[in-house]
Biopython code that builds the backbone (N, CA, C, O; Angstrom):
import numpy as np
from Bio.PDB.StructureBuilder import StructureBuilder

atoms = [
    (1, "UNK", "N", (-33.643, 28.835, -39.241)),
    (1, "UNK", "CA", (-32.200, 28.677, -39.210)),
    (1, "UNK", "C", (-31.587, 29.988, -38.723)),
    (1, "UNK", "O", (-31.626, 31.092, -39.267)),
    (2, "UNK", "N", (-30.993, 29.606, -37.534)),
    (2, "UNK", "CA", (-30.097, 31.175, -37.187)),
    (2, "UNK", "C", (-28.908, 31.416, -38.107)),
    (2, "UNK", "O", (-28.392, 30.430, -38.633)),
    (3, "UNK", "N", (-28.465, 32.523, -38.332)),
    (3, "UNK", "CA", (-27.436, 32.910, -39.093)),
    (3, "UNK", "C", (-26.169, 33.324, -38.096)),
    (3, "UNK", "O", (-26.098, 34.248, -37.285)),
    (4, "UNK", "N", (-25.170, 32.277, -38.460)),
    (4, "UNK", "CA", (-24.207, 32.615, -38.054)),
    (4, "UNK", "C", (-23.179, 34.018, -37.747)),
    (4, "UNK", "O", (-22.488, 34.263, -36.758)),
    (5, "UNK", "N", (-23.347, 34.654, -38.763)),
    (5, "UNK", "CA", (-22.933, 36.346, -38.518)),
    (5, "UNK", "C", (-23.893, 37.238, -37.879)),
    (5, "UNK", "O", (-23.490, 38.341, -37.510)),
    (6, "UNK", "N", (-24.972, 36.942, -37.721)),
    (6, "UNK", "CA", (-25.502, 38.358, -37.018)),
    (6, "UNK", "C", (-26.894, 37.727, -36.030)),
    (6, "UNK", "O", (-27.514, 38.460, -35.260)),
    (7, "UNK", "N", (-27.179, 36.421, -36.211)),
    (7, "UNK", "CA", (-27.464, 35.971, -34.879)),
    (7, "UNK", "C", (-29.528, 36.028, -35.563)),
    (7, "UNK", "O", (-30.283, 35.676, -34.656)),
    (8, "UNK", "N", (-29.994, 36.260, -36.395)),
    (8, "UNK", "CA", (-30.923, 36.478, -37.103)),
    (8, "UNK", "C", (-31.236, 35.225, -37.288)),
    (8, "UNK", "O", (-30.401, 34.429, -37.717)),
    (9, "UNK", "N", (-32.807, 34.781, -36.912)),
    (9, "UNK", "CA", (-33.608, 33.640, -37.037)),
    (9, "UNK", "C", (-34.448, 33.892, -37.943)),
    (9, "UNK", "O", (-35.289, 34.783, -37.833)),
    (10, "UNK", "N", (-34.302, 32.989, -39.153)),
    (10, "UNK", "CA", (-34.720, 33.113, -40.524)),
    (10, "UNK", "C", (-35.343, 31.796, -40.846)),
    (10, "UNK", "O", (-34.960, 30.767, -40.291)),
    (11, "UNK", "N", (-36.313, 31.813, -41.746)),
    (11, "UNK", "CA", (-36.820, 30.501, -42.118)),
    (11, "UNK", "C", (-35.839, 29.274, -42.741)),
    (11, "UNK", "O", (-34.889, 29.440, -43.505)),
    (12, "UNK", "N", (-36.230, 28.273, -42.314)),
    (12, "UNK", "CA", (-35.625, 26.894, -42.631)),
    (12, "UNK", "C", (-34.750, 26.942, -44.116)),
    (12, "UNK", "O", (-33.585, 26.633, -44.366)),
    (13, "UNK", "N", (-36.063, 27.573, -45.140)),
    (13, "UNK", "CA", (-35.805, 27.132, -46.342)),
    (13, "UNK", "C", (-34.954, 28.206, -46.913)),
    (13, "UNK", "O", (-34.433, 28.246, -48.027)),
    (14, "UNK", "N", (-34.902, 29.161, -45.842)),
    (14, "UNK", "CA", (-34.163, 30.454, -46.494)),
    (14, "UNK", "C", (-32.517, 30.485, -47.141)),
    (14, "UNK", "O", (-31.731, 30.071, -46.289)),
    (15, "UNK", "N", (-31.947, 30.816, -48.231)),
    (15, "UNK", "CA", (-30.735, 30.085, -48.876)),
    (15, "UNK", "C", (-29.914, 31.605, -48.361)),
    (15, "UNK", "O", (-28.721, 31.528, -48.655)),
    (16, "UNK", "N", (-30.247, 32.858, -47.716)),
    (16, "UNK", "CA", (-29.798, 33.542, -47.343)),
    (16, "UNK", "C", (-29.994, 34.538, -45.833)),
    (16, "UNK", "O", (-30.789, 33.888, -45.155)),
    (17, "UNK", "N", (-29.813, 35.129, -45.471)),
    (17, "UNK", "CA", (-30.307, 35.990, -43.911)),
    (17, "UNK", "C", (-30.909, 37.202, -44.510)),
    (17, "UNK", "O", (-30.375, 37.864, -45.400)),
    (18, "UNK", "N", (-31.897, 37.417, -44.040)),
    (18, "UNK", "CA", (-32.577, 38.514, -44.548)),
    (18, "UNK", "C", (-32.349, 39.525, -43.856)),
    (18, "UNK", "O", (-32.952, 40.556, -44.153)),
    (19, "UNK", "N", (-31.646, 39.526, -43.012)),
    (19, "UNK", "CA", (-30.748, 40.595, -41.823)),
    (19, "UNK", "C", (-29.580, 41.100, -42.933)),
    (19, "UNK", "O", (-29.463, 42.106, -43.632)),
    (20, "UNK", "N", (-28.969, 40.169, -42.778)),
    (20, "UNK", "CA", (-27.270, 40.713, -43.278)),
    (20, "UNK", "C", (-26.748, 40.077, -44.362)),
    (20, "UNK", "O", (-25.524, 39.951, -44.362)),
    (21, "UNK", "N", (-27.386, 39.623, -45.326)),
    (21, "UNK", "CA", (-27.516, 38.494, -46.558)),
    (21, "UNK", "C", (-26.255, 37.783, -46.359)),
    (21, "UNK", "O", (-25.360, 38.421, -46.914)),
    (22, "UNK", "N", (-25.874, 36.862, -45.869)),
    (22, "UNK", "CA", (-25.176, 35.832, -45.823)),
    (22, "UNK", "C", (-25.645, 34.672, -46.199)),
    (22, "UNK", "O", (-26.667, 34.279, -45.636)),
    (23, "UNK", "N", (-25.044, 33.862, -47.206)),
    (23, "UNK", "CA", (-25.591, 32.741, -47.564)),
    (23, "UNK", "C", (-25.630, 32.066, -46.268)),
    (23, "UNK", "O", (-24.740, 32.226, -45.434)),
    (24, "UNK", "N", (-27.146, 30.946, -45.995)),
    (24, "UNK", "CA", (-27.190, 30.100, -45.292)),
    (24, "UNK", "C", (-27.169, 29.032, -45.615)),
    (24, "UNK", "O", (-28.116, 28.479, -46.174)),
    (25, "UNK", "N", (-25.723, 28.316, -45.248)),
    (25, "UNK", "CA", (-25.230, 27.122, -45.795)),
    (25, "UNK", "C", (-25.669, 25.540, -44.249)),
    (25, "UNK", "O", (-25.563, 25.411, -43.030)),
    (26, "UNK", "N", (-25.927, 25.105, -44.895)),
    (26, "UNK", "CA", (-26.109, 23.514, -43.886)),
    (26, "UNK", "C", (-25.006, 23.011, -44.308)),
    (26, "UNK", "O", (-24.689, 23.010, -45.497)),
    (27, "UNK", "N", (-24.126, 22.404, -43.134)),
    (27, "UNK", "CA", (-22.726, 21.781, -43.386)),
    (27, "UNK", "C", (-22.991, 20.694, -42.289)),
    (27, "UNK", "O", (-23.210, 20.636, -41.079)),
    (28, "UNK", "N", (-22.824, 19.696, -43.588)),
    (28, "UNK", "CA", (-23.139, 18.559, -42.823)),
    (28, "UNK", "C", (-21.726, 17.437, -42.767)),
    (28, "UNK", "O", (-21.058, 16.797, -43.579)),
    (29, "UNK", "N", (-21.770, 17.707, -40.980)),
    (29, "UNK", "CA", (-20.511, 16.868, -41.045)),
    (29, "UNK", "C", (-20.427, 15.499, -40.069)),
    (29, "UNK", "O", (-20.998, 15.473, -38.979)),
    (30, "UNK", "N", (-19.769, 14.542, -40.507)),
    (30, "UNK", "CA", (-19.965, 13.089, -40.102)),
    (30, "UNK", "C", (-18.473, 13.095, -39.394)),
    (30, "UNK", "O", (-17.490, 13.225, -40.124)),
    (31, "UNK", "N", (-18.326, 12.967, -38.097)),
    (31, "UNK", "CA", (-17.055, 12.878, -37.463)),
    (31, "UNK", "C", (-16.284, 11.617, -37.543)),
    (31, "UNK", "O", (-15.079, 11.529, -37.310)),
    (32, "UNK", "N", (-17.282, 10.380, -37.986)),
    (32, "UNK", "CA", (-17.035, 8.889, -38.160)),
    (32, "UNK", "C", (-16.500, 9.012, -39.836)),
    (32, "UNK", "O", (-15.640, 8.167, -40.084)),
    (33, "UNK", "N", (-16.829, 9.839, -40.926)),
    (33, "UNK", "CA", (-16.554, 9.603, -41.824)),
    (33, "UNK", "C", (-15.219, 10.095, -42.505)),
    (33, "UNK", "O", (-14.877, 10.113, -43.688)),
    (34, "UNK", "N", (-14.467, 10.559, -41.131)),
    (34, "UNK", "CA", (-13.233, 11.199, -41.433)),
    (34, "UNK", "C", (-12.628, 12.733, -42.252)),
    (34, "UNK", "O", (-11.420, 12.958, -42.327)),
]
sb = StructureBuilder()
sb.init_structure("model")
sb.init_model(0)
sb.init_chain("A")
sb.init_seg("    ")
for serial, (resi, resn, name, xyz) in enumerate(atoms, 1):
    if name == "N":
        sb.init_residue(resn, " ", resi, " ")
    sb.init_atom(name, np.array(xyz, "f"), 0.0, 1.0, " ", f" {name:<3s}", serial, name[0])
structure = sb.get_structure()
């Protein structure tokens, strides 16, 4: 999973960036579900 703030490719399961500790959040969004 890349990290949005500093561009750092981190493992899938990782819940943070081991670069610049930013939580790594999955935002899951449904454009049909309004």
């Amino acid at each position: 999973m890349k990290c949005p703030k500093c561009g750092h490719e981190n493992r899938e399961e990782a819940g943070f960036c081991v670069q610049c500790a930013r939580p790594l959040v999955v935002e899951l969004l449904c454009p049909e579900c309004g």
